[in-house]
C-alpha positions as CSV (number, residue, x, y, z in Angstrom):
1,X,0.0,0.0,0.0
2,X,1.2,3.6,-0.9
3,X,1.1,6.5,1.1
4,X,-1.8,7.5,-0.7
5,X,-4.0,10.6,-0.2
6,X,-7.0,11.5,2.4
7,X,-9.1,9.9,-0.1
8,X,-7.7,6.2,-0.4
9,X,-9.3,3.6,-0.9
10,X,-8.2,2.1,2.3
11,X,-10.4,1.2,5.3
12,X,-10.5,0.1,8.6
13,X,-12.1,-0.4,11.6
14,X,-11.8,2.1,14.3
15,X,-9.5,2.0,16.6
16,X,-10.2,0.8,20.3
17,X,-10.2,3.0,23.2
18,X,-6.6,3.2,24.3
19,X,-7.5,3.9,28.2
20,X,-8.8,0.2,27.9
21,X,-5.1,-1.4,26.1
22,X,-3.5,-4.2,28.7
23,X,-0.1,-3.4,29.9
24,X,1.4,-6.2,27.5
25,X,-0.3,-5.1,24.3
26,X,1.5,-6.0,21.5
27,X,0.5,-2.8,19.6
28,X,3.9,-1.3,19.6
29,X,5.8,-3.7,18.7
30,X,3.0,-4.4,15.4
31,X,3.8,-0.6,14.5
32,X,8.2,-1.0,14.6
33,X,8.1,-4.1,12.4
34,X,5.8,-2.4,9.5
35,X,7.0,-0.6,6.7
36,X,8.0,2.8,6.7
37,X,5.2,3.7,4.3
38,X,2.8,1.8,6.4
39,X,4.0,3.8,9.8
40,X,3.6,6.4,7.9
41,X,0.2,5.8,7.1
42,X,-0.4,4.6,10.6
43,X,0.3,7.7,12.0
44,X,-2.1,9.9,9.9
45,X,-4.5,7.4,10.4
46,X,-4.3,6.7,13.8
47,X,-3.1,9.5,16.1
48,X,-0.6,8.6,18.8
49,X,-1.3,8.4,22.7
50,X,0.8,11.8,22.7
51,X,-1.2,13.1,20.4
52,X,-4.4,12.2,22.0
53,X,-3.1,13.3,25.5
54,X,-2.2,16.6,24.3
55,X,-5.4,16.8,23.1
56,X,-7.4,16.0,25.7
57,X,-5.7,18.3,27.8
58,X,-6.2,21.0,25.7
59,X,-10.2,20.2,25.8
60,X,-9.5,20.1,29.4
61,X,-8.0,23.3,30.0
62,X,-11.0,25.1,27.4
63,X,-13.8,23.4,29.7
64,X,-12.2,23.8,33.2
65,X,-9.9,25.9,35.6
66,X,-6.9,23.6,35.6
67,X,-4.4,23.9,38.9
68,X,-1.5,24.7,36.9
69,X,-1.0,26.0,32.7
70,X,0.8,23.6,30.9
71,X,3.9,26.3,30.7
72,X,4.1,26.7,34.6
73,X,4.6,22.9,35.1
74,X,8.5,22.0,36.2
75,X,10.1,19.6,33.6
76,X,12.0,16.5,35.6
77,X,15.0,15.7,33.4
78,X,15.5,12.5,31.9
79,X,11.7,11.7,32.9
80,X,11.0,10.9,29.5
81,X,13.5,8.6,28.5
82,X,13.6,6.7,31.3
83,X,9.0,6.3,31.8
84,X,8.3,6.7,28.2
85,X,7.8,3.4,27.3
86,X,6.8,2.0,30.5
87,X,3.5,0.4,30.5
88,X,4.3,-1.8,33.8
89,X,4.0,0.6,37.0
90,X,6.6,-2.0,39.0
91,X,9.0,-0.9,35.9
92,X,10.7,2.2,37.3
93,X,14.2,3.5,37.1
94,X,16.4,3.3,39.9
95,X,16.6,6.5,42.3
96,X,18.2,8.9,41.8
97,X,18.9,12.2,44.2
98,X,18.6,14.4,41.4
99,X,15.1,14.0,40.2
100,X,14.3,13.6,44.4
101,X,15.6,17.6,44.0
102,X,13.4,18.1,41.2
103,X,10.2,16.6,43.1
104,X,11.1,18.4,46.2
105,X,8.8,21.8,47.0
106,X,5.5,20.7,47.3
107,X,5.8,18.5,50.6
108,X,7.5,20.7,52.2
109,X,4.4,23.9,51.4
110,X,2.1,21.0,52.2
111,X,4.2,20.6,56.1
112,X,3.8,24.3,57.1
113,X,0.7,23.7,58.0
114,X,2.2,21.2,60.5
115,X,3.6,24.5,61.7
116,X,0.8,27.0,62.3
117,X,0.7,29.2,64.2
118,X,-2.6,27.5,66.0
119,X,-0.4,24.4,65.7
120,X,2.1,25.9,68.2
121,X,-0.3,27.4,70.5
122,X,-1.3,23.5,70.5
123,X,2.4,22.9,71.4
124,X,3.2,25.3,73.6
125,X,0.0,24.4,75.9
126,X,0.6,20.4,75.3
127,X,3.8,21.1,77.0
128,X,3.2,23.3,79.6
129,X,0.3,21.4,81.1
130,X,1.4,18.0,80.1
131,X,5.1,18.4,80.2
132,X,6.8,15.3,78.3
133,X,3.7,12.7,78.9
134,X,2.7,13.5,75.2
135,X,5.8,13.7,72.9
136,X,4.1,10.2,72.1
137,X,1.2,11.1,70.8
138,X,2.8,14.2,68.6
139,X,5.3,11.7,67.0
140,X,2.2,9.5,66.2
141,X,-0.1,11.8,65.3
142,X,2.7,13.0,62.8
143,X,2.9,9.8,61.4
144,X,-1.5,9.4,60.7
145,X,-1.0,12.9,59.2
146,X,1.7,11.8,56.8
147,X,-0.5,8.9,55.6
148,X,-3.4,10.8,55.1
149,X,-1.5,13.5,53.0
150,X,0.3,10.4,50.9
151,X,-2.9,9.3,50.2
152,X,-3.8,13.0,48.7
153,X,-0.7,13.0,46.5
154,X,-1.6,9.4,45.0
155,X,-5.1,11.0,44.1
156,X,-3.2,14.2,42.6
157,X,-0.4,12.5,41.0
158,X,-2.4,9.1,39.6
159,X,-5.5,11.7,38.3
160,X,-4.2,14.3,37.0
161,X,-6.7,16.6,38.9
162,X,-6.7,17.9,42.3
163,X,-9.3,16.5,45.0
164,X,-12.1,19.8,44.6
165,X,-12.1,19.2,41.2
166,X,-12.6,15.1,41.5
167,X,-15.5,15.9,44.3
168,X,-17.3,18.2,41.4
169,X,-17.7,15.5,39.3
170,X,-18.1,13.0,41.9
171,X,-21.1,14.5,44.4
172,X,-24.1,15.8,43.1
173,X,-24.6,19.7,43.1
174,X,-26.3,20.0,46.6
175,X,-23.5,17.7,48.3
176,X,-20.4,19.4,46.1
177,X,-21.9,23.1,47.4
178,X,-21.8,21.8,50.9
179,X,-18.4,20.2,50.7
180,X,-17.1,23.9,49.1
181,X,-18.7,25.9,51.9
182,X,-17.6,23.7,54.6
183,X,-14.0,23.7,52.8
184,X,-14.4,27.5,52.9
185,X,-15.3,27.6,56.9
186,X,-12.4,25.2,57.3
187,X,-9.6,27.7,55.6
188,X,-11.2,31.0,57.3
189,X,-11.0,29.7,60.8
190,X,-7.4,28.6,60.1
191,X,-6.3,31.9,58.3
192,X,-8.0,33.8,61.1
193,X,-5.4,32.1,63.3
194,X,-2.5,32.4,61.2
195,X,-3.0,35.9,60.6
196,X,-3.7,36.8,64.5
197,X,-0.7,34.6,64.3
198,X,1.2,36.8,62.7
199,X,-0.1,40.1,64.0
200,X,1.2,39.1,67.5
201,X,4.6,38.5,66.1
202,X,4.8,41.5,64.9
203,X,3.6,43.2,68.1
204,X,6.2,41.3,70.0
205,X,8.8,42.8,67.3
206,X,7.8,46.0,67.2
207,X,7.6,46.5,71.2
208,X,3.9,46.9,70.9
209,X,4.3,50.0,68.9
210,X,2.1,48.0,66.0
211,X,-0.9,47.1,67.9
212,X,-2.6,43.8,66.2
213,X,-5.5,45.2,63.8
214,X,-2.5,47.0,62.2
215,X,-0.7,43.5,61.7
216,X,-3.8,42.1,60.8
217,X,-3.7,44.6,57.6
218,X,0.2,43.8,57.2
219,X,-0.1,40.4,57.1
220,X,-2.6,41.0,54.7
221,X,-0.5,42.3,52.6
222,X,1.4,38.9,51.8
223,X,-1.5,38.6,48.9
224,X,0.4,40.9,46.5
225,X,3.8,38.8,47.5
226,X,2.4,35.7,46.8
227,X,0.9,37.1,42.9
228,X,4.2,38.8,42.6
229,X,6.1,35.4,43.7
230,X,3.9,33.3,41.3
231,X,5.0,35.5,38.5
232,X,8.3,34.1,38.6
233,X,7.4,30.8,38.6
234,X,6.9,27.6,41.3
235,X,10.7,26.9,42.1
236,X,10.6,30.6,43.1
237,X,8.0,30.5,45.1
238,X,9.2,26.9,46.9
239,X,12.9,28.5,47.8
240,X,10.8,31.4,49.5
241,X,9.0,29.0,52.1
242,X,12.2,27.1,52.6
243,X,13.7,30.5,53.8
244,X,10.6,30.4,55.8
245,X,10.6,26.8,57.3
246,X,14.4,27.5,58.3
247,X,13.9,30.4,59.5
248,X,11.6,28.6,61.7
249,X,13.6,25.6,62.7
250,X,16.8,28.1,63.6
251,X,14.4,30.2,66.3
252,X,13.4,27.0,67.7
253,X,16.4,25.1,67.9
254,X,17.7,28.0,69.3
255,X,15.1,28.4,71.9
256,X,15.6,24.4,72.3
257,X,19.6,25.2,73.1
258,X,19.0,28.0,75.6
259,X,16.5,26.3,77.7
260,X,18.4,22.6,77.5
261,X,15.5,20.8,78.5
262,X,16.5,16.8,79.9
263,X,17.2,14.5,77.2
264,X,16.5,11.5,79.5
265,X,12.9,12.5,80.0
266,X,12.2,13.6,76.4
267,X,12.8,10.5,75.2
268,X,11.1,8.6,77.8
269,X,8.3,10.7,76.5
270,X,8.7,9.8,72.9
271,X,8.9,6.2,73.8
272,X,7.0,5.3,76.5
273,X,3.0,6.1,76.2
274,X,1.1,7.6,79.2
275,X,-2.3,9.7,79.5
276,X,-4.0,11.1,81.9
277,X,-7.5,12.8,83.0
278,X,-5.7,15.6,83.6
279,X,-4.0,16.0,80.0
280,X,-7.2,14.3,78.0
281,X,-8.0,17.7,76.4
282,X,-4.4,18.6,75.4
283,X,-3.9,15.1,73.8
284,X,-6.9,15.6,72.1
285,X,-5.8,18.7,70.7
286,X,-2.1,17.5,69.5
287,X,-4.0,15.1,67.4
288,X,-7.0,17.8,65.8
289,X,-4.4,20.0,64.8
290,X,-2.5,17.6,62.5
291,X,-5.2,17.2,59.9
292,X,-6.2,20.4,58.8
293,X,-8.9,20.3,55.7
294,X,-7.6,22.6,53.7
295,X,-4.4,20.6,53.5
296,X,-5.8,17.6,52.0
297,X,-7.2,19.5,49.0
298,X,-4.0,21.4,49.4
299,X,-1.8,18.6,48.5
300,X,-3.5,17.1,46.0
301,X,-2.9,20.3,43.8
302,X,0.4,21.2,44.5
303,X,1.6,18.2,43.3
304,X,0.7,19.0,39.9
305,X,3.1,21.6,39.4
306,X,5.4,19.0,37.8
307,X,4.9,18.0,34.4
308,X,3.9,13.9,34.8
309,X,1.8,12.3,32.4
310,X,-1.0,10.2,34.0
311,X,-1.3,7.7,30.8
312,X,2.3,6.8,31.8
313,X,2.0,4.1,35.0
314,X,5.8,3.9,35.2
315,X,6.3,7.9,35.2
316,X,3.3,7.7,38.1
317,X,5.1,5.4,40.0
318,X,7.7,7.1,40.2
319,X,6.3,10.2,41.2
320,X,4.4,8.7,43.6
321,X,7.5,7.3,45.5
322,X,9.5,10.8,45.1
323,X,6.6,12.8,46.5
324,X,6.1,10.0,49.1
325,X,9.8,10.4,50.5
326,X,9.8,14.1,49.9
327,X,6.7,14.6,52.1
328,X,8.2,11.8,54.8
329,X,11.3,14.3,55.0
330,X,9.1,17.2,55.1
331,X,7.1,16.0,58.1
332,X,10.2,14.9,60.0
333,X,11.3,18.9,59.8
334,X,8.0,19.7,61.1
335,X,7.6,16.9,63.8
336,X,11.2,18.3,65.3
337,X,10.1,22.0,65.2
338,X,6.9,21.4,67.1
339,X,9.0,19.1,69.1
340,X,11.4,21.8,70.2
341,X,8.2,23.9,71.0
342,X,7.0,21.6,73.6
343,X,9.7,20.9,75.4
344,X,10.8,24.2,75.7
345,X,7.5,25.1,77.3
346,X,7.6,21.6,79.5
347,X,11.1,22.5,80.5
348,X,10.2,25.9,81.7
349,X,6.5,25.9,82.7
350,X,5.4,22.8,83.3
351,X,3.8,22.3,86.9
352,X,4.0,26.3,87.0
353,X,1.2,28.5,88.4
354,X,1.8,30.1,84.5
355,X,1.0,26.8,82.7
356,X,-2.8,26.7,82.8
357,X,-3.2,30.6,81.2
358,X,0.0,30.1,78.7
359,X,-1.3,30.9,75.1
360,X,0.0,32.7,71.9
361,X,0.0,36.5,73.1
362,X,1.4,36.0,76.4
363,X,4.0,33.0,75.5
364,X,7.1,35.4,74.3
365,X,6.6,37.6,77.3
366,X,7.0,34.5,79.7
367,X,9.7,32.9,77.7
368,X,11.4,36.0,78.3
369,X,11.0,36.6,82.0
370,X,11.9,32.7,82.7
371,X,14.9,32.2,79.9
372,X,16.1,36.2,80.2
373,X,17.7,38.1,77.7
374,X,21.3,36.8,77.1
375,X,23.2,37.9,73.4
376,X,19.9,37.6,71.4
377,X,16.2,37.9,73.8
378,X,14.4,34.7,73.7
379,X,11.6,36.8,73.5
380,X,12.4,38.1,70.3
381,X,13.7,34.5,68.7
382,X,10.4,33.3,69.4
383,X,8.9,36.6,67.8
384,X,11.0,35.6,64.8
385,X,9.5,31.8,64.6
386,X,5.9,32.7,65.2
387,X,6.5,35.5,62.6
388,X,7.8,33.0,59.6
389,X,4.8,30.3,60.8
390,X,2.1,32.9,60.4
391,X,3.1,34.4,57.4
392,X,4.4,31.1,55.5
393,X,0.9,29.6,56.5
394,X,-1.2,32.5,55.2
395,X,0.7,32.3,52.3
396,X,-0.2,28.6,51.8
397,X,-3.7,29.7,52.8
398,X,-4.4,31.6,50.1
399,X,-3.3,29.2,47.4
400,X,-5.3,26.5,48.9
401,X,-8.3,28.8,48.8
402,X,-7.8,29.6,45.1
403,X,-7.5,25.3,44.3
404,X,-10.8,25.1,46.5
405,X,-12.6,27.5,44.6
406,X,-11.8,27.0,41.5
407,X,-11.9,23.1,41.7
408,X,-15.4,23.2,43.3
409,X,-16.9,25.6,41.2
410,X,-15.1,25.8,38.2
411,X,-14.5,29.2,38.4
412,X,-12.5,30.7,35.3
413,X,-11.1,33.5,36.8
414,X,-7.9,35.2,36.6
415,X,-5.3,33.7,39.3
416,X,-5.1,37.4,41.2
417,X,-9.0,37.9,40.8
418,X,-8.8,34.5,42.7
419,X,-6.3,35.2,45.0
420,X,-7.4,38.8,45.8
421,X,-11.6,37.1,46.7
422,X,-9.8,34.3,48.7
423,X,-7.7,36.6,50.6
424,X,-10.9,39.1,51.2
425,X,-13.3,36.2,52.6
426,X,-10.4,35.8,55.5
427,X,-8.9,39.2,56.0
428,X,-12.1,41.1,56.5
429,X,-13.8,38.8,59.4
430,X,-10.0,38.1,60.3
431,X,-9.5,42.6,60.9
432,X,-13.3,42.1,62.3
433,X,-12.1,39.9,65.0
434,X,-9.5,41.9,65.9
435,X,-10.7,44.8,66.9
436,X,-13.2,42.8,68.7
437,X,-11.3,40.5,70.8
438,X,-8.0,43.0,71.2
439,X,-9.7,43.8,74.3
440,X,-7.9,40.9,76.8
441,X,-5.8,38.0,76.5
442,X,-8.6,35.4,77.8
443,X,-10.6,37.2,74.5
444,X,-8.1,35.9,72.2
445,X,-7.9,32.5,73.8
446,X,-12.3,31.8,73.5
447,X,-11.6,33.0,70.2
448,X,-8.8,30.3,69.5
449,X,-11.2,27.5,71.3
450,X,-13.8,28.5,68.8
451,X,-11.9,28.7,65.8
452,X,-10.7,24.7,66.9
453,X,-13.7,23.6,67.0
454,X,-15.1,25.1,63.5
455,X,-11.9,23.6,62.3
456,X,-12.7,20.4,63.5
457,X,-16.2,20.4,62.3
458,X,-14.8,20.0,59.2
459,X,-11.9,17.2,59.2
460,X,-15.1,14.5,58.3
461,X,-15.7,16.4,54.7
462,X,-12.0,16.5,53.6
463,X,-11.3,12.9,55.0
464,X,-13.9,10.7,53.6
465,X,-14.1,12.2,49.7
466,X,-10.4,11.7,49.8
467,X,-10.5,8.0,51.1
468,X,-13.8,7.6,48.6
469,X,-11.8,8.4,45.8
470,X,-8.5,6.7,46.4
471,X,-10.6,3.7,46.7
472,X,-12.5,3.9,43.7
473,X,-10.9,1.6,40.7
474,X,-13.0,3.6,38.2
475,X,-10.9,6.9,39.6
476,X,-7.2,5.1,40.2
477,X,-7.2,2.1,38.0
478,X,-4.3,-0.2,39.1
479,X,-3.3,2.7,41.6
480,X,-6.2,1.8,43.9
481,X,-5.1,1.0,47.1
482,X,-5.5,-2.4,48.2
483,X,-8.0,-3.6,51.1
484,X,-5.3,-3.6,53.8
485,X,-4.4,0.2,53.5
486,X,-8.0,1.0,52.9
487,X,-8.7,-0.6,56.3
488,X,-5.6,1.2,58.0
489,X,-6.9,4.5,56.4
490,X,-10.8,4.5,57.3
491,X,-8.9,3.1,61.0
492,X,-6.8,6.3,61.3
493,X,-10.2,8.7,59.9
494,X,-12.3,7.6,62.0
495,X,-9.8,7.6,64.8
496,X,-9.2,11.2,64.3
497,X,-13.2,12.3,63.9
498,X,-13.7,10.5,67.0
499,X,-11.2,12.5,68.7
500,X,-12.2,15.5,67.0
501,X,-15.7,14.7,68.4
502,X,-14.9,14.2,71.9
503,X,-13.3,17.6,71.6
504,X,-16.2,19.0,70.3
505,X,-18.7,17.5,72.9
506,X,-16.5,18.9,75.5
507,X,-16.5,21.9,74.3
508,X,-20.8,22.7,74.0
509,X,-21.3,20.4,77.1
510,X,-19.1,23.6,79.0
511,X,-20.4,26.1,76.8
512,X,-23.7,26.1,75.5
513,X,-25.8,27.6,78.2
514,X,-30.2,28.0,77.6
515,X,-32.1,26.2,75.8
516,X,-32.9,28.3,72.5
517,X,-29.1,27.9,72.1
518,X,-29.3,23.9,72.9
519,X,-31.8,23.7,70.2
520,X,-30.1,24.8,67.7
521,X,-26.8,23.0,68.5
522,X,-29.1,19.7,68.5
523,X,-30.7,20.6,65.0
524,X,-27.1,21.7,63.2
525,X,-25.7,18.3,65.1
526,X,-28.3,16.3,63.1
527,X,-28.1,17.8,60.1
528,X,-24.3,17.5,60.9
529,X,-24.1,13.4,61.2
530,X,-26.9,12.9,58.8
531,X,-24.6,14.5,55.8
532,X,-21.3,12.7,57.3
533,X,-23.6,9.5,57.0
534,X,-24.8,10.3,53.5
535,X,-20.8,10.6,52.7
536,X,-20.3,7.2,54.3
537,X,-22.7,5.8,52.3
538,X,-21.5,7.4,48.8
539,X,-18.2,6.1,49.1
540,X,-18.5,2.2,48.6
541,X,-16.2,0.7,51.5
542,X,-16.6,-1.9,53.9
543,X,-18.0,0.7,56.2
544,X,-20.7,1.9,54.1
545,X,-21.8,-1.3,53.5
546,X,-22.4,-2.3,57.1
547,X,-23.8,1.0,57.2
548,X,-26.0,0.5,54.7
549,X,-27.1,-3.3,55.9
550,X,-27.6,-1.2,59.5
551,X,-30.1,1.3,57.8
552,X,-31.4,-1.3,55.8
553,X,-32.5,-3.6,58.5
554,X,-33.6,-0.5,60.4
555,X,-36.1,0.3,58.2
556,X,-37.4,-2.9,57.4
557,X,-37.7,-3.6,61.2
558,X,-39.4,-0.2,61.3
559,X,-41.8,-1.3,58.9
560,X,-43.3,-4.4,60.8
C-alpha cells in the first residue's frame, strides 16, 4: 500500500479506546516491524497516545480551571526517556537524588501547615500542662498525618486533577456546594489564626508599637507577594518558604539550646505512652491539629506543578515514590520543630502557676522573664519563629483557597481575581475579630477554642471524599489502594473524627448555656451526622456497607 492521499481507498475499523489497552499489548511492537510507508500511514490514520493526551488536555484546560498551565509545570529531566515506554507501574528507574531535587517543594508547602501558628499554641500548651507525657502522641499523630497526605498526593499524582475538582464530578450539586462551603469555613478559621498569628509577632517585634489590627492589615499584605512570587514561577515561590521553614527551625532550635530541657525524660516521653485525666483535652488537641482540611485539597494540587503524564503508569510510579519520600522528610522537619516547641515550654513551665493561662499573646513575654535576655532575647527569637509560621501559612492559605474555589466551582477566573476574593473572605472577618477580641488575653484564647472547634467540624468532609476516591478503581485504576491500606486509612479517619468529636462535645457540654441555644446546637448536630452519613454511604467501602445493611434492616424492622 502507498502513502496514498486523504481519499484512499483504504479502510479500517476504528480504533479501540486506548484507556482500555492491557499493559502487555503487543500494539507497539506491530507498529516497529511495519514498513516505513505503512507507519507512515499509521500515524495519519491513527493519532498517537501523545497526540491524544495533548489533546485532551487541551479540551480540558477550554472546559475547566486547571491547577496549573501547561507552561508553569517543572520539567523533571530524563523523565521521559527513562518512563516513556513503561506500560508496567513496577517498571521504574532506579533512584536517583537528582530527580528527588526536582520533586522536592511541594511537601515541604504542604508541612507548614504542621507548623501553624494554632499548631504551636497547641504545642506550647501540650507542654506546659502535660510536660513530656505527650511527645508520644505528637510523634504519632505525625505519622496518621503523613499517611493521610500520601494518600492526597496518590489522588493528585495518579488523576491528573486535584481533590475539589474530583468531588465536582463525583457528588451531586447540593453535596459538592456543601463540601465547598464547609471547605471554605475550614480555611477561614485557620487563616483567622494564622493571621492573628502573625499580628502578634509583629507586636512582639515591634515593642507593641504596631498594635494587632495593624498587623492584621500587614499580614494581609502577603497577597500581593504571593501574585508577585507566582509571577516568577513555582521553584521561586518553593525557595521562599524554605527561607521560611528554616527560619523557623533556627528560632526554635535556638530556643531548644538555651533552655536545655533533659534529654533522658524527652525520650522517655517519645517512647514510652502515658495519659492522663488531667492532660485528656491537650492530647486531644495535639492530634486535631495535625489534619487540617484545607491541607488535603491542598496537597492534592500542588503536586501537579510537575509535568507527569497520568497515561504513563511507570512515570506515576515514580512520582508517587518521590513525592512520598519528599513529604516523609518534610514532616520529619515539622515533627522536630513542634517538638522543640513543647519541650521548651515543659522545660520551663510545666507544673507552674503560668501553665494553665499560657497561650499565643502571652507566651514570648513569659519565655522572656523565665529564659532572660542573654546575646539575642528569647523573647524576640520566638517573635521571629511565630513570625515565619504565620506568614508562611497564610501564604499557603491563600493558594489553597484559590484550588478550593476553582476546583469546586469551576471558576475561570484570573489567578489574582482569585487570590485577591480568597484573601478578602479571610482578611475582613479576620480585621473584624481583631478589633473585637483586642480587648484581653482570655478574649483571644475563646476566640482560638472556637476557631478549633469550626476547624474540627470540618476534618469529616476533607477525610472521607479523599479515602472515597483513592478507593474507587474507576478513579485510580491499578493505583487503587488495596484492602489492607484502605482498612488502615478508614482506622486512622475515624480515629481522628472521633477524637475530634470528643473535643467538640466537650467543648458545647461547658459552653452552650439556655435552651434556644441547645436547640439549635441539636438541630445543626443532626443535620451534621446525617450528611457525614450520606458521605459514608456514597463512598462504597466496607464501612458503608455495614452501614448501609444497618439502615437497611432499620427500616425494614421499622416497617413491621
Amino acid at each position: 500500500m502507498g502513502k496514498g492521499n486523504g481519499n484512499s481507498n483504504y479502510t479500517m475499523n476504528p480504533p479501540p479506546e486506548q484507556d482500555h489497552t492491557p499493559s502487555n499489548s503487543p500494539k507497539v511492537p506491530v507498529l516497529e516491524t511495519q514498513e516505513p510507508e505503512q507507519v507512515d500511514e499509521s500515524h495519519r490514520l491513527l493519532p498517537s497516545p501523545l497526540q491524544s493526551t495533548d489533546n485532551s488536555e487541551k479540551t480540558e484546560q477550554e472546559d475547566e480551571e486547571a491547577a496549573y498551565e501547561s507552561r508553569e509545570k517543572i520539567l523533571i529531566h530524563d523523565f521521559e526517556l527513562d518512563s516513556t515506554s513503561s506500560t508496567d507501574f513496577r517498571s521504574v528507574p532506579p533512584f536517583s537524588f537528582k530527580k528527588l531535587w526536582m520533586f522536592t517543594g511541594p511537601g515541604f508547602l504542604m508541612s507548614i501547615a504542621f507548623l501553624d501558628p494554632g499548631n504551636l499554641e497547641g504545642d506550647l500548651q501540650a507542654g506546659a500542662i502535660a510536660g513530656y507525657s505527650l511527645l508520644w502522641l505528637l510523634m504519632w499523630a505525625t505519622g496518621m498525618g503523613l499517611l493521610i497526605q500520601l494518600l492526597s498526593v496518590r489522588v493528585g499524582v495518579v488523576t491528573g486533577r486535584h481533590l475539589s475538582e474530583l468531588c465536582r464530578d463525583e457528588y451531586p450539586d447540593w453535596a459538592r456546594l456543601l463540601l465547598w462551603f464547609m471547605a471554605e469555613l475550614a480555611l477561614i478559621g485557620a487563616d483567622i489564626q494564622e493571621v492573628i498569628g502573625s499580628a502578634i509577632a509583629i507586636k512582639i517585634l515591634s515593642r507593641g508599637v504596631i498594635p494587632l489590627w495593624a498587623g492584621v492589615l500587614i499580614t494581609a499584605s502577603d497577597c500581593f507577594m504571593f501574585l508577585l512570587l507566582e509571577n516568577y514561577g513555582v521553584r521561586k515561590l518553593e525557595a521562599v518558604f524554605a527561607v521560611l521553614i528554616s527560619t523557623m527551625a533556627l528560632s526554635f532550635a535556638w530556643m531548644f539550646a538555651d533552655a536545655k530541657p533533659s534529654g533522658k525524660e524527652l525520650l522517655i516521653g517519645l517512647l514510652v505512652p502515658k495519659l492522663s485525666s488531667r492532660t485528656i483535652r491537650q492530647a486531644v488537641g495535639v492530634v486535631g491539629c495535625v489534619i487540617m482540611p484545607h491541607n488535603v485539597f491542598l496537597h492534592s494540587a500542588l503536586v501537579l506543578s510537575r509535568k507527569i503524564d497520568p497515561n504513563k503508569k511507570g512515570q506515576v510510579q515514580e512520582a508517587i515514590n518521590y513525592y512520598g519520600i519528599e513529604s516523609s522528610v518534610a514532616l520529619l522537619v515539622s515533627f522536630m520543630i513542634n517538638l522543640f516547641v513543647t519541650t521548651v515550654f515543659a522545660k520551663g513551665f510545666y507544673g507552674s502557676k503560668q501553665a494553665d493561662s499560657i497561650g499565643l499573646i502571652n507566651a514570648g513575654q513569659y519565655l522572656q522573664e523565665k529564659y532572660g535576655g542573654g546575646l539575642f532575647p528569647i523573647l524576640y527569637i520566638w517573635g521571629i519563629g511565630l513570625l515565619a509560621a504565620g506568614q508562611s501559612s497564610t501564604i499557603t492559605g491563600t493558594y489553597a483557597g484559590q484550588f478550593i474555589m476553582g476546583g469546586f466551582l469551576n471558576l475561570r477566573l484570573k489567578k489574582s481575581v482569585r487570590a485577591l476574593i480568597t484573601r478578602s473572605c479571610a482578611i475582613l472577618p479576620t480585621i473584624v475579630v481583631a478589633l473585637v477580641f483586642n480587648k484581653s488575653e482570655a478574649s483571644l484564647d475563646v476566640l482560638n477554642e472556637w476557631l478549633n472547634v469550626l476547624q474540627s467540624i470540618q476534618i469529616p468532609f476533607a477525610l472521607i471524599p479523599l479515602l472515597t476516591l483513592v478507593s474507587k478503581e474507576q478513579v485510580m485504576g491499578v493505583f487503587k489502594i488495596g484492602p489492607a491500606l484502605e482498612r488502615i486509612a478508614w482506622t486512622v479517619a475515624g480515629l481522628v473524627i472521633v477524637i475530634n468529636g470528643y473535643l467538640l462535645l466537650d467543648f458545647f457540654l461547658s459552653e452552650v448555656n439556655g435552651l434556644p441555644f441547645g436547640f439549635l446546637v441539636s438541630a445543626g448536630t443532626a443535620a451534621y451526622v446525617a450528611f457525614i452519613v450520606y458521605l459514608i454511604s456514597h463512598s462504597g467501602s466496607e464501612l458503608s456497607n455495614l452501614l448501609n445493611r444497618l439502615l437497611f434492616t432499620g427500616n425494614a424492622y421499622s416497617g413491621h
